[in-house]
C-alpha positions in Angstrom: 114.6 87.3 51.6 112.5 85.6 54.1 112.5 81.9 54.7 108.6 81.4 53.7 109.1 83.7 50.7 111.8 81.9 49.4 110.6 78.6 49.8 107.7 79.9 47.3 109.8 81.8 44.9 111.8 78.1 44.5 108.4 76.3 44.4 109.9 73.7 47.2 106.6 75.1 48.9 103.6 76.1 46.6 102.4 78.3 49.0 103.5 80.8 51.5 100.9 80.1 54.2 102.0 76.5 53.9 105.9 77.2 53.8 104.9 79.8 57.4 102.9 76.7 58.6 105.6 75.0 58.0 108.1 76.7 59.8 105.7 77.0 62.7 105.5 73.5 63.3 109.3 73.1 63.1 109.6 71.3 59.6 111.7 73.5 58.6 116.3 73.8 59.7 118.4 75.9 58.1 122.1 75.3 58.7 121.0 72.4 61.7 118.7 74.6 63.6 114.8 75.2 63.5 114.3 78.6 61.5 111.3 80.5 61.6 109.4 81.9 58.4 111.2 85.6 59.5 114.6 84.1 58.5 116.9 86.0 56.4 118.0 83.4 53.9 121.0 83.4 52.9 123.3 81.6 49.5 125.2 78.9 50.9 122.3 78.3 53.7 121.2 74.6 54.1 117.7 74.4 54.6 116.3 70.8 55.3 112.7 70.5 54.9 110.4 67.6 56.5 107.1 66.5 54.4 105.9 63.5 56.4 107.8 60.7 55.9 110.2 62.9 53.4 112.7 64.8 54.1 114.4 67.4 51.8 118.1 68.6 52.2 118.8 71.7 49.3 121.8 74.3 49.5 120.8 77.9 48.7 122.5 78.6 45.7 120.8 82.0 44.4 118.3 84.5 45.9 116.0 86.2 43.3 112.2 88.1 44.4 111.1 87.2 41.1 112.0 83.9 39.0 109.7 81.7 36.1 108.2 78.8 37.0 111.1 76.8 34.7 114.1 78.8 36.5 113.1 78.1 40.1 115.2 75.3 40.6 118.2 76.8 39.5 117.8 79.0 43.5 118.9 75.5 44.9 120.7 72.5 44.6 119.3 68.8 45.8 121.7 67.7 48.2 119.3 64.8 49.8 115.6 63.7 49.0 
């Protein structure tokens, strides 16, 4: 699944144009490196996001195209933020 889909299937990102914006302006690392929105993500990636001040650090934990609102956590797990 791609990088700025899967940010909005896990609701880290509401939206998809804001989770590619994201990625374009190099908020976004997966596993240490800047990632763009085309990256295959992977479970066991760590994908550290940057929201202002913030910074998010979650370990990909499942994959799913399609997920409820309640479950979408359950794709990650908080390691820092």
């Amino acid at each position: 699944m791609r990088l700025d889909k899967y940010l909005k299937v896990s609701r880290i990102i509401k939206r998809r144009t804001v989770a590619n914006d994201a990625c374009d302006a190099d908020h976004v690392t997966v596993n240490g490196r800047r990632a763009k929105a085309s990256y295959d993500v992977k479970e066991g990636d760590v994908l550290e996001i940057t929201f202002g001040e913030k910074t998010l650090r979650v370990r990909v934990v499942d994959v799913k195209e399609h997920i409820g609102k309640a479950e979408a956590s359950s794709m990650y797990e908080v390691l820092e933020g």
